[in-house]
C-alpha positions as CSV (number, residue, x, y, z in Angstrom):
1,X,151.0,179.4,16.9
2,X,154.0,180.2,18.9
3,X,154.3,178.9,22.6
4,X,154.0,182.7,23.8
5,X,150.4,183.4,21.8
6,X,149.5,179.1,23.1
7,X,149.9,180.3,27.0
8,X,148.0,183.4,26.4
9,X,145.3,182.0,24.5
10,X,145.3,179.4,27.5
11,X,145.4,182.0,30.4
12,X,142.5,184.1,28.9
13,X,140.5,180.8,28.6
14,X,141.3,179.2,32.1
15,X,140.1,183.0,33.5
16,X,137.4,183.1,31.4
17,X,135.7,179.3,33.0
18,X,137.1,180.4,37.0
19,X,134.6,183.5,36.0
20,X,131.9,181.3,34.7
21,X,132.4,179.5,38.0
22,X,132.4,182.6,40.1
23,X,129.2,184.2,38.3
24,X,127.4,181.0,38.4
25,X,127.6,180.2,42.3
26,X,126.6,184.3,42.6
27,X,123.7,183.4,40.6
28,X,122.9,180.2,42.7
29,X,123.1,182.0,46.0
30,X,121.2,185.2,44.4
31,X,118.4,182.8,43.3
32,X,118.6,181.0,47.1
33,X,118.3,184.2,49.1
34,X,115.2,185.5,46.6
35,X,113.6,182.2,46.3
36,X,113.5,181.7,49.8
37,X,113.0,185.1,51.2
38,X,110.6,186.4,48.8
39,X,107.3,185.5,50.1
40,X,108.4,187.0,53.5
41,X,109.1,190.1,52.7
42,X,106.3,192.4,53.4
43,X,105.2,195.9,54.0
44,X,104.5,194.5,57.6
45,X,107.9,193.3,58.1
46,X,109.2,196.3,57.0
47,X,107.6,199.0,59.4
48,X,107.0,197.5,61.9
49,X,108.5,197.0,65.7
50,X,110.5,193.1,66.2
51,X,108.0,191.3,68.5
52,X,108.6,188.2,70.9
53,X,112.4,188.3,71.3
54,X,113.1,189.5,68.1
55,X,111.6,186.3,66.5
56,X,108.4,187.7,65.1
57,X,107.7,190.8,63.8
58,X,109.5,193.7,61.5
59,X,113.1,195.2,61.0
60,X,111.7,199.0,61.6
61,X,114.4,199.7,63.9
62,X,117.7,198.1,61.8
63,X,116.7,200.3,58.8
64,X,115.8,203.6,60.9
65,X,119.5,203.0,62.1
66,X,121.0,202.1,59.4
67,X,120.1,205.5,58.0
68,X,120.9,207.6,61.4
69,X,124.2,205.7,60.8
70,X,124.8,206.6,57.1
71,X,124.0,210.2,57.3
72,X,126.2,211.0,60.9
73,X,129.0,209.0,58.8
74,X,128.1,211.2,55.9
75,X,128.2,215.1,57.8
76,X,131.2,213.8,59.4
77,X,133.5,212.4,56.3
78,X,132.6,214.6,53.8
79,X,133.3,218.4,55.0
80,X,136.1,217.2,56.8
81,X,137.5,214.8,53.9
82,X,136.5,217.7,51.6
83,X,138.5,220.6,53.4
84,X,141.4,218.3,53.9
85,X,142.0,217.4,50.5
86,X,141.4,221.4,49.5
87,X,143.8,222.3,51.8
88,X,146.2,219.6,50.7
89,X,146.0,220.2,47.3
90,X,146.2,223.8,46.9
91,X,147.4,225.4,49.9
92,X,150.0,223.3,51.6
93,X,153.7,223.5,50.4
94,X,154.9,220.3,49.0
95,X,157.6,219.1,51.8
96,X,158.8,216.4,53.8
97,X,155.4,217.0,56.4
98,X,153.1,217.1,54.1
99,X,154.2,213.7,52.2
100,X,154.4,212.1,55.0
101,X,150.3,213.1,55.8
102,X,149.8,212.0,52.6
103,X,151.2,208.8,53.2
104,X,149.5,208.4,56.8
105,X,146.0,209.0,54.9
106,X,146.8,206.1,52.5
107,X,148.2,204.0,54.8
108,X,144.9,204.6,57.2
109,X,142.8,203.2,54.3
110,X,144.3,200.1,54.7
111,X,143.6,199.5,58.0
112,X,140.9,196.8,58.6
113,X,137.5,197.6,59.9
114,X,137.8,195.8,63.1
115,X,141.1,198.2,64.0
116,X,138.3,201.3,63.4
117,X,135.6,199.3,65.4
118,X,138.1,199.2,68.6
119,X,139.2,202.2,68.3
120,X,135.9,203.7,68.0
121,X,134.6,201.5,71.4
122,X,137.8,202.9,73.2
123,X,137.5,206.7,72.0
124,X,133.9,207.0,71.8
125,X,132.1,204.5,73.8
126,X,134.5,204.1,76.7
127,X,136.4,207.7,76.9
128,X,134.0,210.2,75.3
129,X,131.5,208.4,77.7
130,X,128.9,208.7,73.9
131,X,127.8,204.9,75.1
132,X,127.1,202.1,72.5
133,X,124.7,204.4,70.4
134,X,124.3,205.6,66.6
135,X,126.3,208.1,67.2
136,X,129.4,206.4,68.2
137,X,128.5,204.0,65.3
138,X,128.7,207.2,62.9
139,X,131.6,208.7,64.5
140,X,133.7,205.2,64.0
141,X,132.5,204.7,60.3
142,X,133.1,208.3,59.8
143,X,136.6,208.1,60.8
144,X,136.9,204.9,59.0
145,X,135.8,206.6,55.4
146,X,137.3,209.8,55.9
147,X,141.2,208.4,54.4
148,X,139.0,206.9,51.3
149,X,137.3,210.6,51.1
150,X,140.6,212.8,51.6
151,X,142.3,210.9,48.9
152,X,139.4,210.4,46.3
153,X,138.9,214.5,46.7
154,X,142.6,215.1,46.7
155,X,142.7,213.0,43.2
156,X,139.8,214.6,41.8
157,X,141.5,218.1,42.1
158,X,144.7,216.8,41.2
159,X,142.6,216.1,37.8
160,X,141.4,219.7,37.0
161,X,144.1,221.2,34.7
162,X,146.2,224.3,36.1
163,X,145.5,225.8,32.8
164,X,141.5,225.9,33.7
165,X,142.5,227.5,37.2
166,X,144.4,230.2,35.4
167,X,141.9,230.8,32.9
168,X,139.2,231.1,35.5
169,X,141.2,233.2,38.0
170,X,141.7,235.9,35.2
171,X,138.9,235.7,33.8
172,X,136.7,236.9,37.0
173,X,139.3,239.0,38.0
174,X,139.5,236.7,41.3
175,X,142.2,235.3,43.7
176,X,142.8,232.0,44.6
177,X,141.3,231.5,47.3
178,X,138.2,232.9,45.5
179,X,138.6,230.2,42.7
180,X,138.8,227.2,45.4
181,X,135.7,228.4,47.0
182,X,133.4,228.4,43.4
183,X,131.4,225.8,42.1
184,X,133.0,224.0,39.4
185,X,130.2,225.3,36.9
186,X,131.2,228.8,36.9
């Protein structure tokens, strides 16, 4: 066995145990958190109102909001991700502009969280006058998906072949703006 095939046999090995490590302690901690939280998990504690401080009672109100939160962030990223990545895609001329949106969305997606968190206290909470409410909550997330969205959108059209367009476009007789309106299974 040459030296080359020795260090890979050794790499794939030594990756191989740090994942037997890393699954194991997820295992351990999995096993902790059900172990120990299982028997206090109820259909009490789940609908119904925190009581005494928030030291007795239910977690009604975190998953309500949690929800509220999700679908605001939902209404707001996807149209607007959606119709950017449309208009990206198939509309806008490919220049200097419109590479250089495309590489402000990307580099947007790898902002940290917190960076969207202050923004969305100084925008919404503190400008907009929205208050520390779901909304704001759903407006900051929003903003803070809607790179991920425009680009995962933009990829996915990238992905449908020109050929299929073409075909489609002649064969109902349609323009393009027509074709980028239909659903996909037509």
């Amino acid at each position: 066995m040459n030296t080359k095939r020795l260090k890979e046999v050794l790499g794939f090995n030594l990756l191989r145990i740090c994942i037997g490590i890393v699954v194991l302690i997820l295992v351990i901690i999995i096993y902790d958190i059900i172990s120990k939280g299982i028997g206090k998990i109820s259909w009490e504690f789940l609908t119904t109102m925190p009581r005494k401080g928030m030291t007795e009672g239910g977690i009604l109100p975190a998953i309500v909001g949690t929800i509220m939160v999700t679908v605001i962030t939902a209404i707001l990223a996807i149209p607007l991700g959606m119709g950017c990545a449309i208009y990206l895609n198939e509309y806008a001329r490919d220049n200097k502009i419109t590479r250089i949106i495309r590489m402000s969305i990307r580099n947007l997606s790898g902002v940290p969280s917190i960076v969207y968190g202050l923004f969305g206290v100084v925008i919404f909470v503190q400008l907009m006058h929205l208050g520390t409410c779901i909304l704001s909550a759903g407006f900051t997330l929003g903003l803070m998906t809607l790179p991920w969205t425009v680009t995962a959108s933009e990829e996915a059209l990238k992905s449908v072949p020109n050929s299929y367009r073409d075909r489609k476009s002649t064969r109902l007789n349609s323009s393009h703006t027509d074709i980028s309106r239909m659903p996909s299974s037509a």
